[in-house]
N, C-alpha and C positions, 0 to 999 in steps of 0.2 A: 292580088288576093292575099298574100302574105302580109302586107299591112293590115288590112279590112281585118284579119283574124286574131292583129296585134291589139287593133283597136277595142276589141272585145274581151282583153283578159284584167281577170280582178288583178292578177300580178305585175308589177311595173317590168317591162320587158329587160331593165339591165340589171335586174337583182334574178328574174328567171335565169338572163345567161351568168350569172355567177351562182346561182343553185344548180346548173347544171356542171362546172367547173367542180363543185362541190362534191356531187354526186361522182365523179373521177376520182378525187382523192379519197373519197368512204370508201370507195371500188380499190383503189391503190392500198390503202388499210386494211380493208380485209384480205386481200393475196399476200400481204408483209407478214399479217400473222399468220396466214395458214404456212405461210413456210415454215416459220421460228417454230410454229407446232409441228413440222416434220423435223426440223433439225433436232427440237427437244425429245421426240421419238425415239429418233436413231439416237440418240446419247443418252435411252434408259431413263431422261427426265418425264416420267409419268405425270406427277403433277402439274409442272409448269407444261407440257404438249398440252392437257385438259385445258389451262388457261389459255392455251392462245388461239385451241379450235373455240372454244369461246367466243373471244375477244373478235374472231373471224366472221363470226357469225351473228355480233351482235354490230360489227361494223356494217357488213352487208345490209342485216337491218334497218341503220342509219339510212344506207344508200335510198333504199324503197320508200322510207318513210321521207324524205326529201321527192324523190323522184314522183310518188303519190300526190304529194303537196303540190307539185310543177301541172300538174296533169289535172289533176280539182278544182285547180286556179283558171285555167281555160288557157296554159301554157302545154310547152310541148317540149318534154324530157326526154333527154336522151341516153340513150345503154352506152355507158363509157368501153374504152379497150384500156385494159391495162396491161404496161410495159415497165420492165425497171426492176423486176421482183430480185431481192437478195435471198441468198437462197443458203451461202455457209457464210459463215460466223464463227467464230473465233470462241467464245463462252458464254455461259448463261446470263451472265451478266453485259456484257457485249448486247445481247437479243436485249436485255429490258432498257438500255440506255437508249438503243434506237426507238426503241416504244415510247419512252417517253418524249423522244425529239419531235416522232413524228404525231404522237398526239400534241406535245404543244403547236407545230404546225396548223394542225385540225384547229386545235383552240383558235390561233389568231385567222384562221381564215374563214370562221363564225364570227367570231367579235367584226370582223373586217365587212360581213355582208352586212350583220343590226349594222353595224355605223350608216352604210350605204342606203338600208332602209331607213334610217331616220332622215336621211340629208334630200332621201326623194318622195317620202310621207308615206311610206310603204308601212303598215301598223298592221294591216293582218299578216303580213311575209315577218315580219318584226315580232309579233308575239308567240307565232309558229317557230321562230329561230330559239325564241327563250330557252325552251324547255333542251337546247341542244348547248347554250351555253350552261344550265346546270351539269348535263350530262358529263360535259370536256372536264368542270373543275374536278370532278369524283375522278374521271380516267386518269387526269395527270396523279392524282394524288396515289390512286392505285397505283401505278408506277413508280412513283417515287419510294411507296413503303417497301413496296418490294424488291428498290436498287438500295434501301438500310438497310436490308437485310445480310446485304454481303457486306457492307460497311459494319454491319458487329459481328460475322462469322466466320468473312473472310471465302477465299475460293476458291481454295483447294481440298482435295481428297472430298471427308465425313463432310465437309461444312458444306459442301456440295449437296449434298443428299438432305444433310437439316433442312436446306433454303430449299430444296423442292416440296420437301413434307408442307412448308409452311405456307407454300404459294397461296394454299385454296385459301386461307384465312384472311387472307390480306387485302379483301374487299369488304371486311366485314368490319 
């Protein structure tokens, strides 16, 4: 039966199970940052907490809008478990270094699925994916201005507090 219902879907079945792989590390993303926005809580970082319940919630987003995609397709997604969550850290700058690790992570394991759809002619999963490799270049970039930030202000004491005033800006 599980074949017969293979046979049937617009999605090439080994780009499904790598959108469903997918859908684990959006799910693993957004729990990373909901911590860092608890740890920025508890350390009085009001701005940078606002950006990472954000970023928490706009990865989740991600997840659905993949897992919607699996499901429309005539595939069959599945609610990942996420395990692994870091939870203290060491400085604010610490938190965004990991953000940036793990969005290029994200990054190469989009570029890694298009590849996969082009090599098995998968062009609706392939054009669906585009709009997620614009997304990654903006997020890394987002992180990246905002680990200059302490490359010109530095991380201790006031410079502390400057770099969170400036969080919000730094997608703009």
């Amino acid at each position: 039966m599980k074949d017969l219902v293979r046979q049937k879907l617009s999605i090439h079945v080994e780009i499904m199970d790598l959108l469903n792989k997918q859908i684990e590390k959006e799910a693993h993303s957004s729990s990373a940052y909901l911590a860092m926005a608890s740890w920025c809580d508890h350390n009085a970082l009001t701005n940078s907490a606002k950006f990472f319940y954000d970023q928490s919630l706009e990865e989740r987003e991600h997840m659905l809008k993949i897992f919607k995609f699996i499901n429309d397709n005539g595939g069959t997604a599945y609610s990942p478990e996420v395990q692994g969550i870091v939870h203290d850290y060491n400085s604010l700058q610490e938190i965004f270094e990991v953000a940036l690790d793990q969005e290029i992570t994200i990054t190469k394991s989009i570029h890694n699925i298009v590849y996969k759809c082009r090599k098995v002619q998968d062009l609706n999963t392939e054009n669906f994916l585009l709009w997620f490799v614009t997304e990654q270049a903006e997020e890394e970039q987002t992180m990246r201005r905002a680990l200059e930030l302490f490359d010109l202000m530095g991380t201790e004491g006031l410079a502390l507090k400057f770099i969170d005033e400036r969080i919000p800006q730094i997608r703009e």
